[in-house]
N, CA and C atoms as a LAMMPS dump frame, in Angstrom:
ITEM: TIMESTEP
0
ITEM: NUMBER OF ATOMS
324
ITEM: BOX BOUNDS ff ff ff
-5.0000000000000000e+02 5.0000000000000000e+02
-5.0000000000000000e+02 5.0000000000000000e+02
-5.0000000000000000e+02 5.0000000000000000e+02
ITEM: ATOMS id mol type element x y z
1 1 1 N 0.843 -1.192 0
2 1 2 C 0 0 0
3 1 3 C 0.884 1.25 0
4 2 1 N 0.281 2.265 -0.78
5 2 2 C 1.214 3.554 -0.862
6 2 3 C 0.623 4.592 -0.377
7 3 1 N 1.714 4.577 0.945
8 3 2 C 1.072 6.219 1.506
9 3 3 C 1.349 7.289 0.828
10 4 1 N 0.547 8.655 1.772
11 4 2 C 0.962 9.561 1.267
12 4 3 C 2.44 10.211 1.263
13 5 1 N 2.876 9.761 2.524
14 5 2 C 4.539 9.411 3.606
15 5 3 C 5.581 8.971 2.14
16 6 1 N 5.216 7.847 1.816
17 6 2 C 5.84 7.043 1.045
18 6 3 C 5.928 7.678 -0.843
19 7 1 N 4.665 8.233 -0.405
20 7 2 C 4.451 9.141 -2.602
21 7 3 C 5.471 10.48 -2.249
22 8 1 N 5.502 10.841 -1.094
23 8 2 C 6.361 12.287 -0.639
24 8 3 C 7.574 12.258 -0.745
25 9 1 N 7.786 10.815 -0.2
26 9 2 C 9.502 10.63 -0.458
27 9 3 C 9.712 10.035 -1.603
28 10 1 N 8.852 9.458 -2.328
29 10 2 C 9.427 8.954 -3.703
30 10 3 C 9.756 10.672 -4.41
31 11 1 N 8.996 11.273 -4.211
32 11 2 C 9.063 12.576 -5.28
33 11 3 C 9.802 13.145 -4.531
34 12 1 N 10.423 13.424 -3.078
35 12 2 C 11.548 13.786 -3.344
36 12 3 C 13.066 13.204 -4.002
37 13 1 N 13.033 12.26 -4.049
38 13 2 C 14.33 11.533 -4.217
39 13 3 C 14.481 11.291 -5.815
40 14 1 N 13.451 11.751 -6.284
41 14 2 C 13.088 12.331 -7.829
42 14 3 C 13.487 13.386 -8.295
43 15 1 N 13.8 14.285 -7.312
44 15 2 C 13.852 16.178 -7.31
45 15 3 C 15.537 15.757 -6.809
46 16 1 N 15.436 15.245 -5.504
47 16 2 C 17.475 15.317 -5.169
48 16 3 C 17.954 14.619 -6.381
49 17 1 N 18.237 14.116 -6.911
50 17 2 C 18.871 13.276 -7.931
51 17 3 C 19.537 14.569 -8.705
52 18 1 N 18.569 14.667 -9.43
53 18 2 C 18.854 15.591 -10.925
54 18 3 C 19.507 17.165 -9.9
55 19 1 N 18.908 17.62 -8.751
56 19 2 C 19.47 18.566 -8.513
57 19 3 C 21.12 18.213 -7.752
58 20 1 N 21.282 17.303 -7.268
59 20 2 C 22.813 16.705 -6.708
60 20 3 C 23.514 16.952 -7.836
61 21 1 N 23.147 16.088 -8.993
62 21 2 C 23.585 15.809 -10.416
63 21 3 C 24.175 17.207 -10.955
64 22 1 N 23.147 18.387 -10.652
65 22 2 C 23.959 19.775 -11.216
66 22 3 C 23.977 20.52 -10.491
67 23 1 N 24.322 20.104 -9.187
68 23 2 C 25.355 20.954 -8.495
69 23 3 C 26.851 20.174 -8.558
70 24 1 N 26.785 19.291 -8.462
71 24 2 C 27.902 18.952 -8.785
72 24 3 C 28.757 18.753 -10.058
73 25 1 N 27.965 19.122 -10.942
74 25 2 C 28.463 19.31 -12.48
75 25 3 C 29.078 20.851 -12.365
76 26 1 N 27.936 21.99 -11.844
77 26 2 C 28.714 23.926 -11.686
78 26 3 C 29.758 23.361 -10.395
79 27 1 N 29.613 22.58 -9.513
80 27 2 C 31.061 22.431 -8.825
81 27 3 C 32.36 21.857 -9.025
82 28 1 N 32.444 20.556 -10.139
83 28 2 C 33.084 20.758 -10.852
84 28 3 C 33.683 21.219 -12.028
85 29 1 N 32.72 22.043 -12.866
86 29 2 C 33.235 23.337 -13.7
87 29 3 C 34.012 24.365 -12.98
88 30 1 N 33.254 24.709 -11.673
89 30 2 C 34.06 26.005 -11.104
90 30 3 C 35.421 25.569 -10.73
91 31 1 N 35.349 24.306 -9.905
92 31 2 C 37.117 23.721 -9.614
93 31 3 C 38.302 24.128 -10.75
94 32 1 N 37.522 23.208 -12.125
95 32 2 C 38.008 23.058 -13.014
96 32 3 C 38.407 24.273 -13.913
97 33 1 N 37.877 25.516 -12.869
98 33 2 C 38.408 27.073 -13.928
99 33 3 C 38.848 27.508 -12.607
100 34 1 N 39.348 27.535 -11.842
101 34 2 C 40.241 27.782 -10.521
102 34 3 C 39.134 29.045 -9.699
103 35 1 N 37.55 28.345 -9.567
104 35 2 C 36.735 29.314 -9.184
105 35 3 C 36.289 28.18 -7.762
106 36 1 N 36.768 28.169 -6.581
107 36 2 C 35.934 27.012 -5.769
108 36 3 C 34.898 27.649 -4.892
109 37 1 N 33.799 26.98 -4.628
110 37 2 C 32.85 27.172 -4.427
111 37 3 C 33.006 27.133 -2.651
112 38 1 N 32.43 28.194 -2.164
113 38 2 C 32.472 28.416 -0.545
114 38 3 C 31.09 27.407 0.101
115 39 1 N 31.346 26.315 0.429
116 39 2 C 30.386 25.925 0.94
117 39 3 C 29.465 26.45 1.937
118 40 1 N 30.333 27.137 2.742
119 40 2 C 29.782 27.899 4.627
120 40 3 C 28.769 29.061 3.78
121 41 1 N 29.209 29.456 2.593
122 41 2 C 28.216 30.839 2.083
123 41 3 C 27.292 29.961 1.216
124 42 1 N 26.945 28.703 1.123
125 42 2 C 26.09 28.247 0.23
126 42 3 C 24.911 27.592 0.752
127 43 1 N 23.781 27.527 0.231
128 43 2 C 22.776 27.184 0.914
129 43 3 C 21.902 26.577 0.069
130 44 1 N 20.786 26.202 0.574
131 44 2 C 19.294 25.915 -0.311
132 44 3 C 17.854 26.059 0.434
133 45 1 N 17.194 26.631 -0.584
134 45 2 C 16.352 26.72 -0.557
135 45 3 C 14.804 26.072 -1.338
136 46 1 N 14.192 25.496 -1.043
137 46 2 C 13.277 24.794 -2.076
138 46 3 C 11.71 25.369 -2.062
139 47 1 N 11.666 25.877 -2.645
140 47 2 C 10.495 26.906 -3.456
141 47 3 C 9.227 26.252 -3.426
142 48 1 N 8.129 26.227 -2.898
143 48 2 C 7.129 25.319 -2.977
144 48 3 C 5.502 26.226 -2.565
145 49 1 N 5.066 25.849 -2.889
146 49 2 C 3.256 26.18 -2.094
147 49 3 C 2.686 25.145 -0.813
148 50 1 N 3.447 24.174 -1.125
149 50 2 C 3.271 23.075 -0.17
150 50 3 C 3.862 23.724 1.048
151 51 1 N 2.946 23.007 2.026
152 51 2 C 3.428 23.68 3.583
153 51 3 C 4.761 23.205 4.429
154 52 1 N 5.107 21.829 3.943
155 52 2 C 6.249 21.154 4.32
156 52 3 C 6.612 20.217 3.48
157 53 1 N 8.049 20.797 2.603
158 53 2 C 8.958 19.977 1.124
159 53 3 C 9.978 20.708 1.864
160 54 1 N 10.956 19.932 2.185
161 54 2 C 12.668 20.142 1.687
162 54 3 C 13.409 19.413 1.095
163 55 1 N 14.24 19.444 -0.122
164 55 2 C 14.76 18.454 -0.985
165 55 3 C 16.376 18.679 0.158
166 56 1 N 16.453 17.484 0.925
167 56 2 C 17.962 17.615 1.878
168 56 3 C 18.793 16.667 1.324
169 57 1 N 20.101 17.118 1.632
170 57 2 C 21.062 16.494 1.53
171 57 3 C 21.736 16.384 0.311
172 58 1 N 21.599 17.947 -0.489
173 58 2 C 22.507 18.265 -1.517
174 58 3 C 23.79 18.916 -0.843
175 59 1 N 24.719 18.599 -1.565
176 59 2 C 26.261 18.519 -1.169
177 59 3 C 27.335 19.129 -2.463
178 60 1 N 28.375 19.85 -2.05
179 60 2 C 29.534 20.392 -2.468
180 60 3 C 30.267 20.005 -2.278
181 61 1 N 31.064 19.21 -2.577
182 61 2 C 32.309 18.788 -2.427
183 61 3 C 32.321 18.134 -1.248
184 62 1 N 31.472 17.239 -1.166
185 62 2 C 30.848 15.985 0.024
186 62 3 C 30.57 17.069 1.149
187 63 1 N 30.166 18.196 0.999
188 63 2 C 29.988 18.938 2.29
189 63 3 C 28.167 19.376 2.687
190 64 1 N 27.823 18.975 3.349
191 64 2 C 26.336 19.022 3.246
192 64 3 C 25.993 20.269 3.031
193 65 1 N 24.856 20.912 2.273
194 65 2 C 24.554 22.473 2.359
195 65 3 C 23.123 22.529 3.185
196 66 1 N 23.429 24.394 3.657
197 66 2 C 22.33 24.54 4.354
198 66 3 C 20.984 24.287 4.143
199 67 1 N 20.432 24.002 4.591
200 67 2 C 18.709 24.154 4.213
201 67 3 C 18 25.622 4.875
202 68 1 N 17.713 26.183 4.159
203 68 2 C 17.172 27.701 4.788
204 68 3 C 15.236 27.958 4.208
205 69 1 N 14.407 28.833 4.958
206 69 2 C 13.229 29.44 4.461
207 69 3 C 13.73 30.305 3.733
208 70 1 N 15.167 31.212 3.952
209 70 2 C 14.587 32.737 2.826
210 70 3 C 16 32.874 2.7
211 71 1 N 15.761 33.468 1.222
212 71 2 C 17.206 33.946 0.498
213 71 3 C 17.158 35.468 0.26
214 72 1 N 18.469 35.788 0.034
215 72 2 C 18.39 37.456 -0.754
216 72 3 C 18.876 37.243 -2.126
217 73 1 N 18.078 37.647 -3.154
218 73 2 C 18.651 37.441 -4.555
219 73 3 C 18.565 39.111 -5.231
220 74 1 N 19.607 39.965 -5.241
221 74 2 C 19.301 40.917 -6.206
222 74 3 C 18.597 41.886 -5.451
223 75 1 N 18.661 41.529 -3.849
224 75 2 C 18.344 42.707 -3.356
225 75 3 C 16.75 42.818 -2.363
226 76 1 N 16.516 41.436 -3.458
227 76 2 C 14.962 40.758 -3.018
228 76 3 C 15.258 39.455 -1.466
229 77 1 N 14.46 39.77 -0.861
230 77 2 C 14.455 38.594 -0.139
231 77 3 C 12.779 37.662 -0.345
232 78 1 N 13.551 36.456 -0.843
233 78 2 C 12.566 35.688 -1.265
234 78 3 C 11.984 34.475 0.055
235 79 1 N 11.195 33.837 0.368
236 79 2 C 11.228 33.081 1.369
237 79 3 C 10.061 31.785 0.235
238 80 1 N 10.175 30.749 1.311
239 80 2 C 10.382 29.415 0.531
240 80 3 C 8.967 29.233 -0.04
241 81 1 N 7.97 29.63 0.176
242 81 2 C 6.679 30.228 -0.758
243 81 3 C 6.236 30.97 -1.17
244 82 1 N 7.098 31.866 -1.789
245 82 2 C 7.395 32.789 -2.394
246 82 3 C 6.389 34.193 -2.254
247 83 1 N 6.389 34.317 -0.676
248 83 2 C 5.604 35.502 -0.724
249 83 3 C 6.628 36.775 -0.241
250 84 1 N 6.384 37.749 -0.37
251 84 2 C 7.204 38.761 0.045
252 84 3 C 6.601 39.306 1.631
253 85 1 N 6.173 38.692 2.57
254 85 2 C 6.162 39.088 3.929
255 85 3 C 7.824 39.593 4.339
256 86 1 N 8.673 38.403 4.365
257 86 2 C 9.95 38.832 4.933
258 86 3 C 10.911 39.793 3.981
259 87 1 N 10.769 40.004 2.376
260 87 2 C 11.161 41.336 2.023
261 87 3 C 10.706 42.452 2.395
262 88 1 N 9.256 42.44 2.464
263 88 2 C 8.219 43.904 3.414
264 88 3 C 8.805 43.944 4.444
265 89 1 N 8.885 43.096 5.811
266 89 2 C 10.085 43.209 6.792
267 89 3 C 10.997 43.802 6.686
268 90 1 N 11.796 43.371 6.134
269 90 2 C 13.333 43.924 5.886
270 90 3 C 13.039 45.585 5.406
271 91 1 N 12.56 45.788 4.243
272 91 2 C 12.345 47.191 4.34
273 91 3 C 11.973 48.086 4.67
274 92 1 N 10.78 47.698 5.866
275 92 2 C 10.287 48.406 6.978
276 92 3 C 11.225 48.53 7.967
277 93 1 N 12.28 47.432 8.457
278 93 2 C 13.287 47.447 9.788
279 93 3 C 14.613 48.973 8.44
280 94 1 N 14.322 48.259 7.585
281 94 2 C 15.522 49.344 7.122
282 94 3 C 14.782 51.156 7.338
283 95 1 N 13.746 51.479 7.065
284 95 2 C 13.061 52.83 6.797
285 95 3 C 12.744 53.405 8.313
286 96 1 N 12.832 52.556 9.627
287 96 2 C 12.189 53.165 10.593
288 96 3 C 13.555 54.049 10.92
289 97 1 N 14.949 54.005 10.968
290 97 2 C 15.196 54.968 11.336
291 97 3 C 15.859 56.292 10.725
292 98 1 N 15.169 56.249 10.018
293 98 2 C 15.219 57.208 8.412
294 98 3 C 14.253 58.242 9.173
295 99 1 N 13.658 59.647 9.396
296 99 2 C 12.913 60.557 9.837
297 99 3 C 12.154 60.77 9.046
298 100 1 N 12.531 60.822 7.904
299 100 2 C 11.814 61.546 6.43
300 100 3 C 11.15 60.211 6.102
301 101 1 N 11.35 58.783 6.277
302 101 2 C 10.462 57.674 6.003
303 101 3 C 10.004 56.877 7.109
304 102 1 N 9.577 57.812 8.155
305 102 2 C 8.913 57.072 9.474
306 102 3 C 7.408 56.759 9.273
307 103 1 N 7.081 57.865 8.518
308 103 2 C 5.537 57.5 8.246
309 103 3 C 5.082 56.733 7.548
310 104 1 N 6.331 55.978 6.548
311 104 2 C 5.419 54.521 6.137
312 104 3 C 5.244 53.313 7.048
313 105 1 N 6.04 53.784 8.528
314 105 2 C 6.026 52.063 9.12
315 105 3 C 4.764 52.423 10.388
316 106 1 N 3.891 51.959 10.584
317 106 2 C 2.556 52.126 11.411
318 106 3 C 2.952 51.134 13.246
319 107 1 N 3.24 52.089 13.733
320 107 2 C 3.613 51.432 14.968
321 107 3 C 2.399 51.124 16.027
322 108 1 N 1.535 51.456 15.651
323 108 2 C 0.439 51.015 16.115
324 108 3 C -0.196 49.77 16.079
């Protein structure tokens, strides 16, 4: 009988494969052009609508990488269902102590 437990982990181990597969293909390209990849600054994140997916146990150079909710890409902070609550955060903690942009953050 096939749970739902059991259909969850088949489809992840469907998703780690191919993504192990090319990270470790850009990690050995980067070796291979004298570019190495910082594991401690590398992370993952897995993008979903679903309330609980993490694809774990992708690796750099046998080094496990982080698993995180939210990234900064470009300035954006994205979090792992892609809503912008924690970019609105961030730019509200950045504007409160600005004088001239106090009145967009509602402390009430």
């Amino acid at each position: 009988m096939v749970t739902a437990s059991t259909a969850n982990t088949a489809m992840l181990k469907l998703l780690t494969d191919p993504l192990q597969e090319a990270t470790t293909y850009a990690a050995d390209w980067s070796s291979d052009n004298q570019m190495l990849l910082n594991t401690t600054k590398s992370s993952t994140v897995t993008f979903t609508l679903k309330k609980s997916t993490s694809v774990e146990g992708i690796t750099i150079y046998d080094q496990p990488l982080m698993e995180c909710s939210t990234m900064k890409l470009l300035g954006v902070t994205l979090d792992q269902h892609m809503r912008f609550s924690a970019h609105i955060d961030t730019i509200i903690e950045q504007c409160r102590p600005m004088p001239t942009l106090s009145f967009l953050v509602n402390d009430s």
